[in-house]
Every structure is written in C-alpha cells, then in structure tokens.
C-alpha positions as CSV (number, residue, x, y, z in Angstrom):
1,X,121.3,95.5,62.3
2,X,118.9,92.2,62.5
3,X,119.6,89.9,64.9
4,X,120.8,86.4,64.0
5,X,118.6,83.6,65.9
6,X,120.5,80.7,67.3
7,X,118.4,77.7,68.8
8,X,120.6,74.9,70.8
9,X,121.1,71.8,69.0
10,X,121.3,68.5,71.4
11,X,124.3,67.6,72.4
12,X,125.8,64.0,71.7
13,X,125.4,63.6,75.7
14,X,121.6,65.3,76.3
15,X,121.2,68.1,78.5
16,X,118.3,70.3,80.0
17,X,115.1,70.7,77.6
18,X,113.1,73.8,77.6
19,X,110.2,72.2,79.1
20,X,112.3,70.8,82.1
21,X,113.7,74.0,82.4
22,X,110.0,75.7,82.5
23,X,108.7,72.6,85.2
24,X,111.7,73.9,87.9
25,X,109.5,76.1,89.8
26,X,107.2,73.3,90.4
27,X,103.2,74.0,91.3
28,X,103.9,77.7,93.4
29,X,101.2,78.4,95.5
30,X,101.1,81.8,94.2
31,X,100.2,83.3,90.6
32,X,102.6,83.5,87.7
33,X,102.5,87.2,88.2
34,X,103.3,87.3,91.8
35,X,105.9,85.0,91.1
36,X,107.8,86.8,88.3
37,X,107.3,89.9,90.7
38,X,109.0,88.5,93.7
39,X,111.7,87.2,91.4
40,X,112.6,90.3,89.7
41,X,113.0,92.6,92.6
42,X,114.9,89.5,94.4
43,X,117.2,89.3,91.5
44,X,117.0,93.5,91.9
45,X,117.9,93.1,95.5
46,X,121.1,90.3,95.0
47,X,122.5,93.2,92.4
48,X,122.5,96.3,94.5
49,X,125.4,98.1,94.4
50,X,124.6,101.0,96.8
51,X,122.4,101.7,99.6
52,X,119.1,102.4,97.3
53,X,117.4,100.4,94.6
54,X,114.7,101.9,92.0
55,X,112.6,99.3,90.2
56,X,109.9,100.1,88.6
57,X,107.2,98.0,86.4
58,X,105.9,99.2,83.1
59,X,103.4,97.6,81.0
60,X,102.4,98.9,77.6
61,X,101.7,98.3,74.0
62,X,104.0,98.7,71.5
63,X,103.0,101.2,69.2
64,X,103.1,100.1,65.0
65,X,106.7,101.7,65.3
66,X,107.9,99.8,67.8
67,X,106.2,96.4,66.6
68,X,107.9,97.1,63.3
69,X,111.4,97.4,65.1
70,X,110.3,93.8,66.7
71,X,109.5,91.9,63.7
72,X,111.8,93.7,61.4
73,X,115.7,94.0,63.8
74,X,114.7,91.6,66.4
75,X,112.4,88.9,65.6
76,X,113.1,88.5,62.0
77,X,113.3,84.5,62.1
78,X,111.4,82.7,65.1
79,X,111.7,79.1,66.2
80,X,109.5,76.2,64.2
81,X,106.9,75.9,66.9
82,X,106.7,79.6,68.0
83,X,103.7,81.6,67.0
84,X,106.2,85.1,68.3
85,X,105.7,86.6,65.2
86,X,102.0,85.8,64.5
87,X,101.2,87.3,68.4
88,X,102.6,90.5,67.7
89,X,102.0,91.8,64.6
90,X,97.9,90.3,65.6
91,X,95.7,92.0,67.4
92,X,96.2,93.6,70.3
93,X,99.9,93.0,72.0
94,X,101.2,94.0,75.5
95,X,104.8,93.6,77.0
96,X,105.2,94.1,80.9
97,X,108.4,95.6,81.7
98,X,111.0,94.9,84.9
99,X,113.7,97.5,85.0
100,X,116.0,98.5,87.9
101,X,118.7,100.4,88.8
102,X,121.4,101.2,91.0
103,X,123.0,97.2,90.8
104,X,125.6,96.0,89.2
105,X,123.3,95.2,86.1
106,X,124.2,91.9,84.2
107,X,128.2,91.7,84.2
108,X,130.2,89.5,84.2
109,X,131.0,87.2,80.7
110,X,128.4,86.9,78.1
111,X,129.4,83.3,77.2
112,X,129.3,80.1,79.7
113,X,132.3,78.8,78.6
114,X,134.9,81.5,79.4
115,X,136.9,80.9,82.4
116,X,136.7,83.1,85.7
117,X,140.2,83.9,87.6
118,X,138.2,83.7,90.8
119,X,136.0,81.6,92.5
120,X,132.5,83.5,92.9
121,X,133.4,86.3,90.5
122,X,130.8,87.7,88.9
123,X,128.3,85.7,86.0
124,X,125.4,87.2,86.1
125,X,124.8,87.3,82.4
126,X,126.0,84.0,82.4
127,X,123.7,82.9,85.0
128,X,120.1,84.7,83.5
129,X,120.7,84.0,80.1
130,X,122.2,80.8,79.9
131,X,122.7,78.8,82.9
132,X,120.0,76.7,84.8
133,X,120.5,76.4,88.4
134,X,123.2,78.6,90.8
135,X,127.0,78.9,91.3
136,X,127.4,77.3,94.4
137,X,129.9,80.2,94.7
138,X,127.5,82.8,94.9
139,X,126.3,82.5,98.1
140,X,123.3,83.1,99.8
141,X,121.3,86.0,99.2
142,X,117.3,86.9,98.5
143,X,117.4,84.3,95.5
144,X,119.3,81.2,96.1
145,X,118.6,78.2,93.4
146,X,118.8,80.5,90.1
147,X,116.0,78.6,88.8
148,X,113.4,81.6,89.1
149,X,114.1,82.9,86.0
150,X,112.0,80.6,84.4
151,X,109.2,82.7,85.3
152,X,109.7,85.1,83.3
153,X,109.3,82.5,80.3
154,X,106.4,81.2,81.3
155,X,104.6,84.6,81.9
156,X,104.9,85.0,78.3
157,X,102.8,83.7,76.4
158,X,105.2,83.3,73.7
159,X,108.3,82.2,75.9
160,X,109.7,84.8,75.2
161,X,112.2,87.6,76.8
162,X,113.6,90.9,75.6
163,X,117.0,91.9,78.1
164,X,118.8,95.2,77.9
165,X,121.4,95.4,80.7
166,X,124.3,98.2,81.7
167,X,127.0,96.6,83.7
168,X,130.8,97.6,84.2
169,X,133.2,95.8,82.2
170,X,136.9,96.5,82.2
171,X,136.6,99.7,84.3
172,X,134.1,100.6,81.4
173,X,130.3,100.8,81.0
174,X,129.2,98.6,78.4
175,X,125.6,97.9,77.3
176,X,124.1,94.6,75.9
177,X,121.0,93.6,74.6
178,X,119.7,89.9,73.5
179,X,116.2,87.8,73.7
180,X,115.8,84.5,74.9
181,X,113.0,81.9,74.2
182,X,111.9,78.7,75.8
183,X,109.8,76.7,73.6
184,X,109.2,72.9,72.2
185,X,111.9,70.8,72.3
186,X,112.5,68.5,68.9
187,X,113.9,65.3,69.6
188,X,117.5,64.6,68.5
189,X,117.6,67.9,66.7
190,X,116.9,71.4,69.7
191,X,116.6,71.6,73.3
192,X,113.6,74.0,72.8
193,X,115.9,76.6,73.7
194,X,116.6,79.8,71.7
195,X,118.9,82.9,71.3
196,X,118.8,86.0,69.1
197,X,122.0,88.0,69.4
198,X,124.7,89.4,67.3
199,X,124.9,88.1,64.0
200,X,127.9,86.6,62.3
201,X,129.0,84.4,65.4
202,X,128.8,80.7,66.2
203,X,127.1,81.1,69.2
204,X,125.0,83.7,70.6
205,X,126.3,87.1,72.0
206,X,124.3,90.1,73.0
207,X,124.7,93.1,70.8
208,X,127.2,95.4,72.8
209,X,126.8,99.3,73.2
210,X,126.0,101.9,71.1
211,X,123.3,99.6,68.7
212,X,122.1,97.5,72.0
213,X,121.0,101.4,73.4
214,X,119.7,102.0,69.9
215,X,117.6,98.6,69.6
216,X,116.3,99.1,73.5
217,X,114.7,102.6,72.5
218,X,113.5,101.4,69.1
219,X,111.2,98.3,71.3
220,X,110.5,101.2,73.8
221,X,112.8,100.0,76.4
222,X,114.1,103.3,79.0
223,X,117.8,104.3,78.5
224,X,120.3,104.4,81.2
225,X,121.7,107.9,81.6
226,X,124.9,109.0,83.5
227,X,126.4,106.3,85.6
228,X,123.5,104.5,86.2
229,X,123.8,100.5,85.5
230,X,120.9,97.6,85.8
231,X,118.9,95.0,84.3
232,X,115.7,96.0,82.0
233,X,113.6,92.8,81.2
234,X,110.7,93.0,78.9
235,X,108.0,89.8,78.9
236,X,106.3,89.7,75.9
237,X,102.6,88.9,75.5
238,X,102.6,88.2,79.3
239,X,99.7,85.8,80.4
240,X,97.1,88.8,82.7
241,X,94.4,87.4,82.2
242,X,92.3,84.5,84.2
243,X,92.0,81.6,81.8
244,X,88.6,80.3,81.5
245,X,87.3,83.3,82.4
246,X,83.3,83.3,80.7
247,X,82.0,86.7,82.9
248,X,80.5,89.3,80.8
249,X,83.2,91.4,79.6
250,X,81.9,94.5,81.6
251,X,82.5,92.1,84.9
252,X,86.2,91.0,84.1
253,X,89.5,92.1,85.4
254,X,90.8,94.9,82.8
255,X,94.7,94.7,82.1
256,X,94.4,97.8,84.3
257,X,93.3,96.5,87.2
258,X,95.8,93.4,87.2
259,X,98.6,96.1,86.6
260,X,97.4,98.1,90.1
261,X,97.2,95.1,91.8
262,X,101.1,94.7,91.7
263,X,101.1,97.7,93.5
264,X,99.3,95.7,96.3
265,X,101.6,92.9,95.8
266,X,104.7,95.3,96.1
267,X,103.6,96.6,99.4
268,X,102.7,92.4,100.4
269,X,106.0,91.1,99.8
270,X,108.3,94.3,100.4
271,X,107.2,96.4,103.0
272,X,110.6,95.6,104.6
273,X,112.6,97.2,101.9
274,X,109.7,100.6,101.5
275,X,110.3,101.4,105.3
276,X,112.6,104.5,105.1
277,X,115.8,104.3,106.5
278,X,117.9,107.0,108.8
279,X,118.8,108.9,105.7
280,X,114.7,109.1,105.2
281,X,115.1,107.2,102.1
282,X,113.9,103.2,101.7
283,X,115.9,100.7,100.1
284,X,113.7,100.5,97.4
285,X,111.4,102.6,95.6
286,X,108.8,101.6,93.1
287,X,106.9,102.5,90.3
288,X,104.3,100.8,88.9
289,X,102.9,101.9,85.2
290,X,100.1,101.6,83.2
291,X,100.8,102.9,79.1
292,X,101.5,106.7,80.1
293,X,99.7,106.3,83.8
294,X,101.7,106.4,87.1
295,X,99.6,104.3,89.7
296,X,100.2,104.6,93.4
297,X,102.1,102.1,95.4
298,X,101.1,103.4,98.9
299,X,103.6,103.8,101.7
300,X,103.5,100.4,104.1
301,X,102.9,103.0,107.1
302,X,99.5,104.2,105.6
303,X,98.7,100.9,104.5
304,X,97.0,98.5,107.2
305,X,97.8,96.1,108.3
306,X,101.7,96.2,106.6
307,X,101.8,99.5,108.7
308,X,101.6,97.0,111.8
309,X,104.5,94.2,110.6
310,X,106.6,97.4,109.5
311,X,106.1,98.2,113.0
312,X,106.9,94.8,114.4
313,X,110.4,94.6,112.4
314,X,111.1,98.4,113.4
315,X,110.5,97.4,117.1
316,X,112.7,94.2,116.5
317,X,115.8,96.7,115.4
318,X,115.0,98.7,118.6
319,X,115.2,95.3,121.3
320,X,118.2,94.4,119.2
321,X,119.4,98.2,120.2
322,X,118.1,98.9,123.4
323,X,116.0,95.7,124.8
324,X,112.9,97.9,124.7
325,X,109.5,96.1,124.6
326,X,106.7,97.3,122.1
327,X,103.5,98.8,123.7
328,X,100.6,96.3,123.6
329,X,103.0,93.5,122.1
330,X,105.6,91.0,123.0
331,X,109.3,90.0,121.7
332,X,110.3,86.6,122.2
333,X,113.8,85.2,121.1
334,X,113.6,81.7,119.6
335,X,115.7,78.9,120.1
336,X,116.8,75.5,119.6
337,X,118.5,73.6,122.6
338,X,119.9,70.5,120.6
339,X,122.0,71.8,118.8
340,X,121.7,74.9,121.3
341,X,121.5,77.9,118.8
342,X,119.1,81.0,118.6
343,X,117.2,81.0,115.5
344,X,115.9,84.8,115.5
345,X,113.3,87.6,116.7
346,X,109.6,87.4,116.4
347,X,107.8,90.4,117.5
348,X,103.8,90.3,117.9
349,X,101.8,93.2,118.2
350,X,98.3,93.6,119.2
351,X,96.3,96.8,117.5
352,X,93.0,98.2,116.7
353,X,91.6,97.1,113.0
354,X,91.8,100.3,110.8
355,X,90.2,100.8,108.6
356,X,90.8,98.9,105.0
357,X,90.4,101.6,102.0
358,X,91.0,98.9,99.5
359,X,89.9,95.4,99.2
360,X,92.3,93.2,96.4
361,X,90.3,91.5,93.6
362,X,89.3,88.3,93.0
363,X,92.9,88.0,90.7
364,X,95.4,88.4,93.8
365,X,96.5,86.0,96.1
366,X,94.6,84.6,99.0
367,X,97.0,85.5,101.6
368,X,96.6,89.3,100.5
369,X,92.7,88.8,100.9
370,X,93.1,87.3,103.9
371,X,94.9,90.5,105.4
372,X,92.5,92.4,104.1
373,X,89.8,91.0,106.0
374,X,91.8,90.5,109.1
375,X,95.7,90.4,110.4
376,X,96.2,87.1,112.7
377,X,99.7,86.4,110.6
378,X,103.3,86.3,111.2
379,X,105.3,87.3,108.8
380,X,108.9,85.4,108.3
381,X,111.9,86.7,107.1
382,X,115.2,86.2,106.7
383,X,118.2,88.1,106.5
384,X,117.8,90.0,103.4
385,X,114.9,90.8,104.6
386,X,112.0,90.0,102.0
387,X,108.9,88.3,103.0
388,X,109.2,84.5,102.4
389,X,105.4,84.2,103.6
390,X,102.2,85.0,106.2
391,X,101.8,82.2,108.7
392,X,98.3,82.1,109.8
393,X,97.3,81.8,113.1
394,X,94.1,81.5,114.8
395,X,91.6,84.6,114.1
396,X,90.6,87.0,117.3
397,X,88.5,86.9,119.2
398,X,87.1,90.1,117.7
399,X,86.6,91.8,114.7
400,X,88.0,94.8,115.6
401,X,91.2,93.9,115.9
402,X,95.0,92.9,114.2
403,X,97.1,90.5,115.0
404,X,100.5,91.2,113.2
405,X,104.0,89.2,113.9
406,X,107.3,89.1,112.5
407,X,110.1,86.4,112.6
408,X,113.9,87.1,111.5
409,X,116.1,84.9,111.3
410,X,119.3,85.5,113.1
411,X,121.8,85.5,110.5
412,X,125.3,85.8,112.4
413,X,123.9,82.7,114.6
414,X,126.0,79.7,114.5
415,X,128.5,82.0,111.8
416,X,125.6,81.9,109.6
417,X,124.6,78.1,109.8
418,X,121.3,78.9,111.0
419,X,120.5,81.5,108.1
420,X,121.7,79.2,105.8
421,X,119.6,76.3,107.0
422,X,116.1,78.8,106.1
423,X,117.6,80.1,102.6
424,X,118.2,76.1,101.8
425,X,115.1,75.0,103.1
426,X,113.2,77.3,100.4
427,X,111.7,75.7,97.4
428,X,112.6,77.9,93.8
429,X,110.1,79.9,94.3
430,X,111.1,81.0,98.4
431,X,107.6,80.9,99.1
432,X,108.1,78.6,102.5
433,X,110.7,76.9,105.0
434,X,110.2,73.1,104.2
435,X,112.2,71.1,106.9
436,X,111.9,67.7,105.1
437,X,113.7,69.2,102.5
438,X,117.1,69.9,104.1
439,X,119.6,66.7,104.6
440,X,122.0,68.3,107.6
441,X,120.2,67.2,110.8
442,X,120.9,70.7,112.8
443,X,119.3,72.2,109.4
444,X,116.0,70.3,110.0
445,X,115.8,71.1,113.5
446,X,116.4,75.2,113.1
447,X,113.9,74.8,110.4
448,X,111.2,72.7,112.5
449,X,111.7,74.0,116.0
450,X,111.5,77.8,114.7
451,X,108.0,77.1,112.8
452,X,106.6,75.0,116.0
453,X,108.1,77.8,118.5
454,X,106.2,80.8,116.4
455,X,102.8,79.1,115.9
456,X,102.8,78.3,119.4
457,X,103.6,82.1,120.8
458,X,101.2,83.3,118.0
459,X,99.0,80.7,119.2
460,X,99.4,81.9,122.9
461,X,99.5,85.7,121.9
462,X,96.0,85.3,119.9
463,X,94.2,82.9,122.6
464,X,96.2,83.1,125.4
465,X,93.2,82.3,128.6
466,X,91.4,79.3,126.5
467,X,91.7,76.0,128.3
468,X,93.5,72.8,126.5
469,X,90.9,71.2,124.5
470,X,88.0,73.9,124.8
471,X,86.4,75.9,122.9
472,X,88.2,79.0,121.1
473,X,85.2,81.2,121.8
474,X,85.3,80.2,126.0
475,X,87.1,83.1,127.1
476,X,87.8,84.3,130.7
477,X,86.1,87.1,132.4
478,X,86.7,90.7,132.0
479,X,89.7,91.4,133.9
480,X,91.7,88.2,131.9
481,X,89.9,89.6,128.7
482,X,91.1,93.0,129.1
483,X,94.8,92.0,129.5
484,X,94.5,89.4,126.4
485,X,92.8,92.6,124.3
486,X,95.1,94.9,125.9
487,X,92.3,97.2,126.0
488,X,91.6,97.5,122.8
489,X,88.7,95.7,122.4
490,X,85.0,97.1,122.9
491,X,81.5,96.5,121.2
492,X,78.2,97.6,120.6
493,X,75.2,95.3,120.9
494,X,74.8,92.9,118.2
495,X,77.5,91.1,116.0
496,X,80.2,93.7,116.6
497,X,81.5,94.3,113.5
498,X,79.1,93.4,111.1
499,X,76.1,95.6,110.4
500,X,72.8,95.1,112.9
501,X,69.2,94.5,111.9
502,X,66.4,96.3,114.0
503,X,65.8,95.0,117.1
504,X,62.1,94.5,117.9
505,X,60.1,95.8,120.8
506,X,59.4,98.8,122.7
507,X,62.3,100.7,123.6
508,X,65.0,98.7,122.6
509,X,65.5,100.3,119.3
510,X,62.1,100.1,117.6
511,X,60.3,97.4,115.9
512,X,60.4,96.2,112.5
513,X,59.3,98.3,109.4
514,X,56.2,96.9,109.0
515,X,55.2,98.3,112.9
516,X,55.2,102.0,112.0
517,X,57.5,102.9,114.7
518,X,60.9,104.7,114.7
519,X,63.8,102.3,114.6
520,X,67.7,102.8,114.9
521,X,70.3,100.8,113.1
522,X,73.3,100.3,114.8
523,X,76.6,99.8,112.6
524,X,80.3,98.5,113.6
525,X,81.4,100.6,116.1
526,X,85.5,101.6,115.7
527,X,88.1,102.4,118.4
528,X,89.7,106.1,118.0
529,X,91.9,108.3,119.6
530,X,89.8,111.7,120.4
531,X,91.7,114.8,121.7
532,X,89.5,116.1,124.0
533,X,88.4,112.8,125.7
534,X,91.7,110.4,124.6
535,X,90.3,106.9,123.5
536,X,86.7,106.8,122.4
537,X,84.5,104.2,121.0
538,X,82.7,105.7,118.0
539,X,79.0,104.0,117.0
540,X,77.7,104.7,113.6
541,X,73.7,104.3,113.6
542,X,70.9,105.4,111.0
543,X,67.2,106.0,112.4
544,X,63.7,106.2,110.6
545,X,61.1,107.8,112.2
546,X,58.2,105.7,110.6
547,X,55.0,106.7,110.8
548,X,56.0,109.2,113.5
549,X,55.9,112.6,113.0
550,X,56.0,114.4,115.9
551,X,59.0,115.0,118.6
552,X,61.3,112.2,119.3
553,X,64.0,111.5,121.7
554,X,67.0,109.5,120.9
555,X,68.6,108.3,124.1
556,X,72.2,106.1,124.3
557,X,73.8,104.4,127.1
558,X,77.4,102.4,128.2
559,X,78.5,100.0,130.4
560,X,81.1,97.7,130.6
561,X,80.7,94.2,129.0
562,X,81.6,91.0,130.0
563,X,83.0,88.6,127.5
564,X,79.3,86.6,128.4
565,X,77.4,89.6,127.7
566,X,77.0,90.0,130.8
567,X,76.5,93.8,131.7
568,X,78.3,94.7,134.9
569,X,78.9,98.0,137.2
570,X,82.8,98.6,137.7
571,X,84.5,98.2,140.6
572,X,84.3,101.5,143.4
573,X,86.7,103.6,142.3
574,X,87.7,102.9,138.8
575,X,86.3,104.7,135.8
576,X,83.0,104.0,133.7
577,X,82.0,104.6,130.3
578,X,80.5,108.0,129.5
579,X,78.5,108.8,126.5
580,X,80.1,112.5,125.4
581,X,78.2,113.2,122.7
582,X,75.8,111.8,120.3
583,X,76.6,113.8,116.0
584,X,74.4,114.1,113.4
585,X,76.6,113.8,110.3
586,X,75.0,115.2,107.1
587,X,77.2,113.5,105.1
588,X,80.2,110.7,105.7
589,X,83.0,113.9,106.3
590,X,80.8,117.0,107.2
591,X,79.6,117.2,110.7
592,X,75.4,118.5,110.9
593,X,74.9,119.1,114.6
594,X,77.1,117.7,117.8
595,X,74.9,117.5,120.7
596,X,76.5,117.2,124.3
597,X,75.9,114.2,126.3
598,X,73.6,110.9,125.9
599,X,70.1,112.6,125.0
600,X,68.9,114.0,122.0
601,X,65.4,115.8,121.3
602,X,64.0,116.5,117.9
603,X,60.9,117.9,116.5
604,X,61.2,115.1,113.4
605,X,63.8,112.8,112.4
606,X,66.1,114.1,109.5
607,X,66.0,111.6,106.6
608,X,68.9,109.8,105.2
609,X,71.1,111.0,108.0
610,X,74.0,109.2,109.5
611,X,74.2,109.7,113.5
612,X,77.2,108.3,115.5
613,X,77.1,107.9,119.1
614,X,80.9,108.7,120.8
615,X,81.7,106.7,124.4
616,X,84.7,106.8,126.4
617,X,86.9,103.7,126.7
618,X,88.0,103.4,130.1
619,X,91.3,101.1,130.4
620,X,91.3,97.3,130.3
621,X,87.6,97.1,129.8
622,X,85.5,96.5,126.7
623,X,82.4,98.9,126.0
624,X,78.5,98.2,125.1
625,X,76.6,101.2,123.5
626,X,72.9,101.3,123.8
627,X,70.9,103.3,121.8
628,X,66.8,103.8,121.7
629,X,64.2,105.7,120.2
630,X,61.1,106.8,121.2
631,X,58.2,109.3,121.1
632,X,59.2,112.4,122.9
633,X,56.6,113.6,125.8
C-alpha cells in the first residue's frame, strides 16, 4: 500500500497557514531540542493511563531498506516546495524517535469534523494531527495550549512527522499510522499544510491496523505487543546540529554527544517523575538511544544537585504528612492576603557541593550549566509536577556549597483557582509564570505575589545576615556565619575552591619554582562524612621538593576562621579542629601511606604524588588548613 498525499487547499474564508502555525511557540528560551523533549513526555504524561509511563528516545539511521519503504509506501509524492524526498534518499539521513507507553495512545476520531456525544471526550488524534490550539474541554494538565506540537515540525528539517499510535477504540485495539508536514504556504491555492494517509478518501485518514503495524516496522518504528497502547512519533531529519558552527570537525558536537545530552535534559526537567514511588517504581522511566547503543540516564538521587530538589519535593510530601522540617533547610507556606488564598510549598535546603562527574556541553541550555557550576535555584512546579523552570537566586557565599529550592503550587487551593491561574499564566512552551499575561485580577496576584514571596525567602535563605543596601560579601561574624552555613561551610587558605598558587616565603609553603625550595600546592578542600571521626574536611595538596634532596618535614595545622580571615581560638569548652591524619595517595583511588596526626617526615619527597591533609569539622564553625614544608633537622 502507498500512501495517498493530501495538502489543504484554502478555504473560501482563510484559516491558519503553516508558517503561523510554526511561529505559535514564539522565541523559547530554550533549544528546539529541549523543547520538543519537554513536549513529548508532557503530552506522555497528559495520556497516562496507569500509574507508570515508559518513554524512551531513539535516534538512528534508516538503513537502504528502510529508506526504500520511505520513499517507495510513504513518501511517494511530496509537497511542491519540500525537498522530503531529495533529504533522504541524499547523504547521510537521521530520524529521532519519541515513543511511549502505558497511555491511552492517540484515540479518540481520526477526523475533526465528527461529532463527540460528550463534552471533553477524548480527541487526541484530532487534536495532534489536525487541530491548532486546545479543547477548552480538556482541562488543565502538564500541556495546556496544544500548540507544542509544532515543535516537532520545526525540529525537522523537512517539516516533517511520521505517527504510529495504539489507542482503544470501540472496546477494541486499533492501530493507525499517518505523516504530517508543515511547509510553504501558496497563496489562494494550500495552507502549507500536508497529509499522507489512506488512499482512496477525500480527506486524509490514517491507515488502520494490520498495514499501519506493517508500515511502522518497514520505517523501523518498535511494535506494540500485548495490551500495551501509546504514541510513537518519528522527526525526520531533525535539526542536531549548531548552525554556523565553522570549528574543526574534530572540535564539534557529534550527533552522539547531542543524543546523551537528552539524558541530562531528562534528569533537568523530570527528576519529579524518576523519584521512585512506594511501590519502588517512578512514574516514568527512560531510555535514551543512540543506533544500537543504550546510554545512561542517571538516577536524580546520584545526580547532584537534582539529588537535592528531589529531596526538597520529598520533604515537601513529608510536612504535608507529618509537619516535619528538613535538617539544615526551611519550609515556608506561601500566600496571598487579597484575595486570601495559599499558593503552595517551597522547601529550601542548604547542602555541601558534591562533587559534579559531568559538566553539559557547550549545546545544552544555560540553566543546566549553571547547575552544574553551582545550585542557588528554586525549582517551580505545579501540580503535575514537571519542572516549569530554575529561578535563580543570589550565588553563596561559598563555593562549596548548594542551594536547592522547590515551589508547588497548591492545587486543591481556592477548588483549583489558584493552580489554574499558574497553568494559564504559561506561555506554549511552559517555560515561565508570566503575570501580565493573565486577565482575572486574583490570577495576577497568585501569579505575582508567589514569584516576589520565593525570591525573597531564597533571597533571605542565601544571604540571610547582609545589611539593606550593603555589600553581598559583608557577612557577620562566625557565630551568625555558622547558623547561615549551617555548618557546612569550611576552607583552606587561598580562594577556597579554586586551585592555589605557591605561596612565597619561608615556611609558609615554599617559594616560587625559580627559588629551589620545596613548595606545597594546596587544592579545593571538600566536606565528607568519615566514620571514624564523623564530619571531616579533606585538603588535596601536591609538593616538590626542589632542589632539596635530603629529609623533609611536612607539617599541617587548623583553626577556626572568621568570615574576615580572621584566625581565632574557640571559646573554653567547645571543640577545635584537629588534624587526624595527613595520606599520601599513589594514585586518585589507591591509598600509599596514612600517617597519624599533623606531622610528616621523609627521607625525600615522592614525585608526582597527591597528599591530602584530613581535619575535623567541629559544629557551627568553618575550618582553615595550613600546610608547610621544610628541611627536616
């Protein structure tokens, strides 16, 4: 069977034109991939049918087999202006692939002009295939214009989509296949919009069961087995590369790479939805798929920071439960007085940096490198639960630590007025909450008083001692500095966490390279749990001997630090800083030689060694590590 191609005349009386319907989404402030992404598991999300959803994203390219199913059952005729046909049968082609399941798939009619007995029964092949804009019907769920599906057009390079879909129709299963195209418009003759569907009818209809499973597996499309039902969506020749992009080949993004990043992205926008349940099982899982490769979408939990919002939502749930505050973290309830409503949770959390094994790529979105360098962000969300986006607050103090949030809105408040104001005050693309955009009055003031109440507790939680009108860096002394860190804080001498250079002089760590005489280098120093002696602060150094090749001694100290540098004795009675042990580490993982206390005495300095220097943290005080070399007597 070939499919027929059907492209929409105008109508006597106008109506949308393909590159209206492409300009919906606006200028996102995200990438065409993160947008399509965010989209399709929404959509995924709307259409759950049970308590678990598995979407997974596959790109790949189509083998001469399959390319020869395109151009020879699908894409036999093509619009005037589309080059479709020229793209794949040229050089190299890819299609990336969205497929769920367990929803309801695309049910529903496949024509917009057949009649529903009941108001909000379900279109949803209607709606993705036809229709621009949402059923007012529908309701309010992850997705809430239905213009997002536009997206999906114009990640293709050819406007063009492939859709094979399993939905329930009649107490029956019932597969259907079609491909849709948004192109150039020709005046007084087609909207720019095409179909290719079932031949032999006046308009277009998908081909229905046994040849739409048949066509899906010829284009390389996965079958549905048993009772499963959902959506497959295949974009061809999407757009995954930067345009404009003159680097040497060797230095720019491979398909590869832009594929893994989604598993980034995944883990970005849907941490909410990958935090397992009480039956151990999210409410998502996904795969992501390069060709025949599996690539690893971690777990939020191992995953800073999203391990820290995952546990800022979780700790929500439990207030909600049991009014429980979160260790080293607040939970404030926001809300309006006029009209006097509560507009939802936020939950910020305070924890040391860990450690970041991953850094995204110049091709991801700016939010997702600036969580990578540092958490100072609340993340808001409404009831369904999907991240809408990071609101940045002001950065730390210190490096070494993350400042996660997040914000629910309360969606039984008001009978559901209040969620509704958020969902409404989206744009297509639910990247933001835009008050200005809203007409009901009580809408705008959920909307504004919610975003001015959250920047200024983040604001608060971040810098909570500086004065009105001074400087973020003036900070309080150390008992106000402890209680803002929470005790998490602590330093070495330097820049904290950015590499040192030598120091020069005698005794305080060597002097320059040039000098002849031993040196240490003293690296970022990190906050860890130990077992033996509970929280530690470990210091990473390196040390050349020079020109010195006799006995040395390597000697560190602690004290307690001021926020003015100021060293300072604690208080009688309270706890100070020990040095437990200085390591010599022969490599990153393998430990050489642990030697108790703060002295060390060697016949001759081992070369390219890594030492670390381990000092207890005492609570609700910040730690400097001191560290020289010199010529042992």
């Amino acid at each position: 069977m070939q499919l027929e191609l059907y492209e929409e005349p105008v109508p006597p009386t106008g109506g949308p034109k393909a590159e209206g319907a492409k300009r919906v989404l606006g200028t996102p402030s995200m990438g065409a991939l993160t947008v399509v992404l965010r989209e399709a598991v929404q959509n995924s999300w709307d259409a759950r049918v049970g308590s678990a959803v598995a979407f997974s994203i596959h790109y790949f390219r189509p083998d001469e087999t399959q390319k020869r199913a395109l151009l020879e059952t699908v894409f036999v005729k093509q619009p005037k202006a589309a080059r479709l046909r020229e793209q794949i049968s040229q050089g190299p082609f890819g299609v990336l692939v969205f497929s769920d399941r367990g929803t309801s798939g695309l049910n529903g009619p496949i024509r917009a002009d057949t009649p529903v007995d009941e108001v909000g029964a379900p279109r949803n092949f209607v709606d993705f295939m036809f229709d621009i804009g949402r059923d007012e019907g529908k309701g309010i769920g992850g997705g809430t214009y239905g213009f997002g599906k536009s997206s999906f057009f114009s990640l293709s390079i050819a406007g063009t989509v492939c859709v094979h879909t399993r939905c329930v129709r009649n107490g029956a299963y019932e597969e259907r296949l079609m491909a849709a195209h948004l192109g150039t418009s020709a005046p007084g003759r087609t909207t720019g919009r095409a179909w290719w569907g079932a031949p032999g009818n006046k308009n277009p209809e998908p081909v229905i069961d046994a040849p739409a499973a048949a066509l899906a597996s010829s284009i390389g499309l996965p079958a549905f087995t048993g009772d499963e039902c959902g959506t497959t969506i295949m974009v061809l020749g999407p757009r995954l590369a930067t345009d404009g992009d003159d680097r040497p080949a060797e230095e720019r993004t491979s398909v590869k790479e832009v594929i893994a990043s989604l598993g980034t992205s995944i883990v970005q926008w849907f941490w909410p939805k990958m935090i397992p349940g009480r039956n151990g099982t999210p409410a998502i899982t996904f795969r992501v798929i390069h060709e025949a490769t599996e690539l690893q979408v971690r777990p939020p939990a191992s995953y800073p920071p999203y391990s820290i919002f995952s546990e800022a939502l979780s700790a929500i749930d439990e207030y909600r439960r049991s009014r429980a505050e979160p260790a080293d973290g607040k939970i404030i309830i926001i809300q309006s007085q006029r009209p006097a409503a509560v507009l939802g949770h936020l939950c910020l959390l305070r924890r040391p940096k860990r450690h970041r094994s991953t850094l995204p790529g110049d091709f991801e979105e700016e939010s997702a490198r600036e969580l990578a360098d540092q958490s100072h962000h609340v993340a808001l969300l409404r009831g369904p639960r999907l991240v809408v986006r990071y609101l940045a607050g002001p950065k730390p103090p210190s490096e070494l630590v993350d400042i996660a949030g997040v914000f629910i809105v309360d969606e039984s408040s008001m009978k559901g007025d209040v969620e509704n104001a958020f969902a409404l005050s989206e744009p297509p693309v639910h990247d933001d909450w835009v008050a200005a955009a809203l007409e009901s009055r009580n809408h705008k003031t959920y909307v504004r008083i919610a975003l001015k109440r959250i920047r200024e507790q983040l604001g608060e939680f971040v810098l909570p001692f500086t004065e009105p009108g001074a400087e973020a860096s003036a900070q309080p002394g150390l008992g106000a500095f402890s209680e803002m860190m929470g005790g998490l804080l602590a330093t070495t001498t330097g820049t904290g966490a950015r590499a040192q250079k030598p120091q020069g002089g005698a005794g305080g760590g060597g002097g320059g390279s040039g000098t002849g005489k031993p040196r240490i280098t003293v690296s970022a120093g990190s906050l860890q749990l130990h077992p033996q002696h509970g929280r530690i602060l470990s210091v990473p150094f390196t040390v050349e001997s020079g020109a010195m090749a006799g006995p040395v001694e390597i000697k560190a100290s602690a004290c307690v630090l001021l926020d003015s540098g100021t060293e300072v004795e604690p208080p009688t009675g309270t706890v100070s800083p020990v040095i437990k042990s200085i390591i010599l580490r022969r490599t990153k993982d393998a430990v050489g030689e642990v030697y108790p206390g703060s002295l060390v005495r060697l016949d001759r300095v081992p070369e390219a060694a890594v030492w670390e220097a381990i000092a207890t943290v005492p609570a609700d005080a910040r730690v400097k590590v001191t560290l020289n070399i010199a010529e042992a007597t």
